[in-house]
C-alpha positions as CSV (number, residue, x, y, z in Angstrom):
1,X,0.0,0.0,0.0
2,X,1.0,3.7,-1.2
3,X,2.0,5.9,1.8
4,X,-0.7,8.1,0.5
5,X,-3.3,5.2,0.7
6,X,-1.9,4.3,3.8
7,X,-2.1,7.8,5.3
8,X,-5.6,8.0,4.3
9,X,-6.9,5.3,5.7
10,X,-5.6,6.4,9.3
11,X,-7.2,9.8,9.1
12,X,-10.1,7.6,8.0
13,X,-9.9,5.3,11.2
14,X,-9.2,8.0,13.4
15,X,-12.1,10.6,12.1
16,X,-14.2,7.6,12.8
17,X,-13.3,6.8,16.3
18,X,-13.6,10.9,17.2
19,X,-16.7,10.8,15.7
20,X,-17.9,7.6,18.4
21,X,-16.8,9.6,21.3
22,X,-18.3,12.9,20.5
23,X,-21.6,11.7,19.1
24,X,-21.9,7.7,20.3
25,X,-25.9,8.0,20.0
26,X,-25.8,10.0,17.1
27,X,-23.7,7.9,14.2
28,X,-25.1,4.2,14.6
29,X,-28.3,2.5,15.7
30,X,-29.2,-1.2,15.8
31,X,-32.0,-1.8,12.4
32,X,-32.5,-5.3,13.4
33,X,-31.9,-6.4,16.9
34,X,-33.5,-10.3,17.4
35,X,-32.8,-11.9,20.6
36,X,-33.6,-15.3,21.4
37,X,-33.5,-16.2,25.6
38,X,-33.6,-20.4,26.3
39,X,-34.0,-21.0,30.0
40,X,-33.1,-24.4,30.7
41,X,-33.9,-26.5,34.2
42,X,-30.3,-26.1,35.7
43,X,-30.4,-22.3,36.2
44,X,-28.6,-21.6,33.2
45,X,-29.7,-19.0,30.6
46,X,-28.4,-19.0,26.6
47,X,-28.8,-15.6,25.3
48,X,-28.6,-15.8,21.5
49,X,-28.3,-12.5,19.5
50,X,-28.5,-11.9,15.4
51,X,-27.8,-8.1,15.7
52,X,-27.4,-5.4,12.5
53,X,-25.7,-2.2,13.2
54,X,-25.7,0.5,11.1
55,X,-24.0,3.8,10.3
56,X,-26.8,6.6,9.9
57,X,-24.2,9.6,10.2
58,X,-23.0,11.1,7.2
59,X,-19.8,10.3,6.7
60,X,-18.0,6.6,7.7
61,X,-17.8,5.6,11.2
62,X,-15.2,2.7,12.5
63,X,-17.8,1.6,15.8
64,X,-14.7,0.5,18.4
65,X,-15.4,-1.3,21.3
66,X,-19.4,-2.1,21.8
67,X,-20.6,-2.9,25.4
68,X,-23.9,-4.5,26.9
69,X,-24.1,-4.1,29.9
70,X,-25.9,-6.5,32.7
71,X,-27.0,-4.8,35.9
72,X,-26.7,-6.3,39.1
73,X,-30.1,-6.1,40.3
74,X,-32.7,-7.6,43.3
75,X,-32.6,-11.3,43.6
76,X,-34.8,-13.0,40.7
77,X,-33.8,-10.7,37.9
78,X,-31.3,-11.0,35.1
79,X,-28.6,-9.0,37.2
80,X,-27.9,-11.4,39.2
81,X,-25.4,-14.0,37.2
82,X,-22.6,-15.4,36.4
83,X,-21.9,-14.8,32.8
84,X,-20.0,-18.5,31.5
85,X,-19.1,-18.1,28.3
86,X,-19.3,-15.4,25.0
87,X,-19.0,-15.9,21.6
88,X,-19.1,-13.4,18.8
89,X,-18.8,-13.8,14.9
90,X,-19.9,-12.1,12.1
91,X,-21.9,-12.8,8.7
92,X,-18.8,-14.4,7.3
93,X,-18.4,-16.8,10.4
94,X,-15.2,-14.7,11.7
95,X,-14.9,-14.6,15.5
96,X,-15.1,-11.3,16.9
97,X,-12.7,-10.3,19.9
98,X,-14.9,-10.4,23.2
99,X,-14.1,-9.4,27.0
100,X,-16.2,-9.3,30.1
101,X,-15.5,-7.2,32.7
102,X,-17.2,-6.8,36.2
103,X,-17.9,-3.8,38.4
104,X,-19.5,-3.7,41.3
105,X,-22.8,-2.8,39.6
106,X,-22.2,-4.4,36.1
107,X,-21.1,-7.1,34.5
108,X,-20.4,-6.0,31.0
109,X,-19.8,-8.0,27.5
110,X,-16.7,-6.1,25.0
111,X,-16.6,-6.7,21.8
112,X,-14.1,-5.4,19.4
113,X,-15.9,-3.9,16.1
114,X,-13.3,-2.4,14.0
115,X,-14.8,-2.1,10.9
116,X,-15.3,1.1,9.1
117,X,-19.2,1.4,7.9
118,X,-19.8,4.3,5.2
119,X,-23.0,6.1,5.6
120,X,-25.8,4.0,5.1
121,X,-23.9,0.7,5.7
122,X,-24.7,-2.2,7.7
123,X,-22.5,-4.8,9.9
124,X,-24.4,-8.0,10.8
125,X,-23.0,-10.2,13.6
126,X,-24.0,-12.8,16.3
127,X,-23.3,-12.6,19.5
128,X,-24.1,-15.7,22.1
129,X,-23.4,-16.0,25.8
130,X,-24.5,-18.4,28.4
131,X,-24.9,-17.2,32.1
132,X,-25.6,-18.9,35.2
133,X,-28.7,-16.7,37.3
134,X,-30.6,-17.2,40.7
135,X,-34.0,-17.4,40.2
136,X,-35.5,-17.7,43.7
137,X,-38.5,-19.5,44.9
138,X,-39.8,-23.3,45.1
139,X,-42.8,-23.1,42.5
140,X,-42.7,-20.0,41.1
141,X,-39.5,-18.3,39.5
142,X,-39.0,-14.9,37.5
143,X,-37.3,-13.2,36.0
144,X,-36.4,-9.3,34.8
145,X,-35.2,-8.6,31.6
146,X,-33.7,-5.4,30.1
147,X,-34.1,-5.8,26.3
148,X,-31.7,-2.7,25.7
149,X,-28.4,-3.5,27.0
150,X,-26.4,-1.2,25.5
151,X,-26.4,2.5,24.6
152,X,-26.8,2.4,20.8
153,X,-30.8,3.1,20.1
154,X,-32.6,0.2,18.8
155,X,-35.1,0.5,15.9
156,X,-36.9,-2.8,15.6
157,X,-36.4,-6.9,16.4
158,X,-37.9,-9.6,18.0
159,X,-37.3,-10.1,21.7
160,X,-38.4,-14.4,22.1
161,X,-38.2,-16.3,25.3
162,X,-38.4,-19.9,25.7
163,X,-38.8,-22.2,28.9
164,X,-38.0,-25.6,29.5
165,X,-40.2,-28.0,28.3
166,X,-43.1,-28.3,30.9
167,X,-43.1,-25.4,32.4
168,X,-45.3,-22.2,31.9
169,X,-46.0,-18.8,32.1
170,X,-47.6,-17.6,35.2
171,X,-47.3,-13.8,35.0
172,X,-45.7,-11.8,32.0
173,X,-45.5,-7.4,32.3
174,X,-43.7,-5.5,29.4
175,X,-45.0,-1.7,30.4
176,X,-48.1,-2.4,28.5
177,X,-46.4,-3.7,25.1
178,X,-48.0,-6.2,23.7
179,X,-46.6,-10.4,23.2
180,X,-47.6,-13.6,22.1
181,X,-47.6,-16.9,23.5
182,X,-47.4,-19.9,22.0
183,X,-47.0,-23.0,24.8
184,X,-43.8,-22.5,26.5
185,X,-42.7,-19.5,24.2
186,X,-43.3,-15.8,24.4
187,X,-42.7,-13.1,21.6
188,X,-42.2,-9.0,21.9
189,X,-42.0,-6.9,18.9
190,X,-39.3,-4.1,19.9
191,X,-39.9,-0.7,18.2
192,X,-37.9,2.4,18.8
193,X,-36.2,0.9,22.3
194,X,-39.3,-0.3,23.5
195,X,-40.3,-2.1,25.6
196,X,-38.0,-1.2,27.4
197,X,-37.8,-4.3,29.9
198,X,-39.6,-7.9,30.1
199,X,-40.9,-9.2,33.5
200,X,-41.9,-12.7,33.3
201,X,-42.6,-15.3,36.2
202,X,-42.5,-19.5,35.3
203,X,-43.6,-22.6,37.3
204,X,-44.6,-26.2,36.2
205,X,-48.0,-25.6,37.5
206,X,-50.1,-23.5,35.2
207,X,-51.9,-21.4,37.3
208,X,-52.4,-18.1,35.3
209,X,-55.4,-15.8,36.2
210,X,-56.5,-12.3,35.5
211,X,-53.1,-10.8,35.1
212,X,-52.2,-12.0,38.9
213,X,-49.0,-13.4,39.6
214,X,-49.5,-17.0,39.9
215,X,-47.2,-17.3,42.2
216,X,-50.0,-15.0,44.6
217,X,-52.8,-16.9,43.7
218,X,-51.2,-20.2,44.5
219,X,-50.2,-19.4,47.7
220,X,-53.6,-17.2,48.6
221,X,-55.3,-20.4,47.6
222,X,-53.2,-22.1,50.3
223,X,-54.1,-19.7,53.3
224,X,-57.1,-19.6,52.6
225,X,-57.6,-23.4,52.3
226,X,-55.5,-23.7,55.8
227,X,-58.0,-21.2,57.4
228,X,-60.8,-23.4,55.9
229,X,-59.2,-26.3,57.7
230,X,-58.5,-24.1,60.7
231,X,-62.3,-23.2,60.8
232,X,-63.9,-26.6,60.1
233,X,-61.4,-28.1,62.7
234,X,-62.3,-25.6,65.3
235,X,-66.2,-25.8,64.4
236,X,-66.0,-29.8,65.0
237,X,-64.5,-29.3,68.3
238,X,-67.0,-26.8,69.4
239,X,-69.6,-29.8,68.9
240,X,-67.9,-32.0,70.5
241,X,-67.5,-30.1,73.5
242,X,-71.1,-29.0,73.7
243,X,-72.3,-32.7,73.5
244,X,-69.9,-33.2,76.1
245,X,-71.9,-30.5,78.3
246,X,-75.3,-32.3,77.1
247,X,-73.9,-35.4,78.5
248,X,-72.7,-34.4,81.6
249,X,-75.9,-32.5,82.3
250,X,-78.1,-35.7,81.9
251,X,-75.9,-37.7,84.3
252,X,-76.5,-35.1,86.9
């Protein structure tokens, strides 16, 4: 390569990383952002990602580094894991340089995009990670999902979620966006960062009523059968000490 060429391809690279700095939000949104979320039995989650992201700036962008980060949050949300393993590889099937780093409120997935985009252009990738969480609860456990992880805006995808075979959904809140179920899988459509999270609660007894959390009716349904029990036991001993009293009186 020319010195010339060579020259301009730096000023290239470096107009592109100023350009990130000073305007992240600005230069590059995701079009398509389709995530797929398996939840298996063992408390393990595989997060599978088929993301394009695209330069709308007007002139070329290099992207850099691009983070998602996973909050630590209360117990029984995503925050709370243990991220095993990350893979990254784009259209072509070349691996992508990944790094997770933790702080005390994050732990947060690297990758490594340098490659220049001119305005208009797209870079598809996959991005897969497995991660270890704490659900909480005997029957019932949930689960809080951000669907935005990172600070580039997303215009549309598909957000899916899938549970382990025989198991179902007893309570699911996106903010009022709407989803589908079909059996043990749930589907969002995401539109202009939104929703902007997924609550969703899962047990292998199907107890799903009137928007409640199934986990509340099931264990209503248990006090209040236990105060049935209470009452009926209590009742029968009544009776048995008033014939006692009959009894006695008639032997006087």
């Amino acid at each position: 390569m020319k010195p010339i060429a060579k020259f301009r391809t730096l000023i290239f690279f470096l107009l592109g990383i100023f350009l990130i700095s000073s305007s992240f939000a600005a230069v590059e949104v995701f079009s398509n952002y389709d995530t797929h979320l398996q939840v298996f039995k063992n408390n393990t989650i595989v997060i599978s990602k088929d993301l394009t992201l695209k330069n709308v700036y007007d002139v070329g962008i290099v992207p850099g580094q691009i983070e998602f980060k996973l909050a630590k949050g209360t117990e029984g949300s995503i925050g709370n894991v243990d991220v095993i393993n990350v893979k990254a590889v784009d259209r072509f099937g070349k691996e992508i340089k990944t790094q997770v780093r933790k702080t005390s409120e994050h732990t947060i997935i690297v990758l490594d995009i340098y490659y220049p985009l001119l305005p208009g252009f797209e870079y598809t990738f996959d991005l897969e990670y497995t991660l270890s969480f704490e659900p909480g609860g005997i029957f019932f456990k949930s689960l809080q999902i951000p669907l935005r992880e990172s600070t580039i805006p997303i215009q549309q995808g598909d957000f899916k979620v899938t549970l382990p075979e025989n198991y179902y959904y007893t309570y699911l809140d996106s903010g009022g966006s709407n989803y589908t179920i079909d059996g043990n899988e749930a589907q969002w459509k995401i539109k202009n960062d939104l929703p902007h999270y997924v609550t969703f609660e899962y047990s292998y007894l199907p107890i799903r009523i009137f928007g409640l959390k199934g986990s509340y009716v099931f264990w209503i349904s248990i006090n209040m059968l236990l105060i049935l029990i209470l009452f009926i036991e209590i009742r029968r001993e009544l009776k048995k000490a008033k014939k006692g009293k009959k009894k006695g009186s008639k032997n006087d």
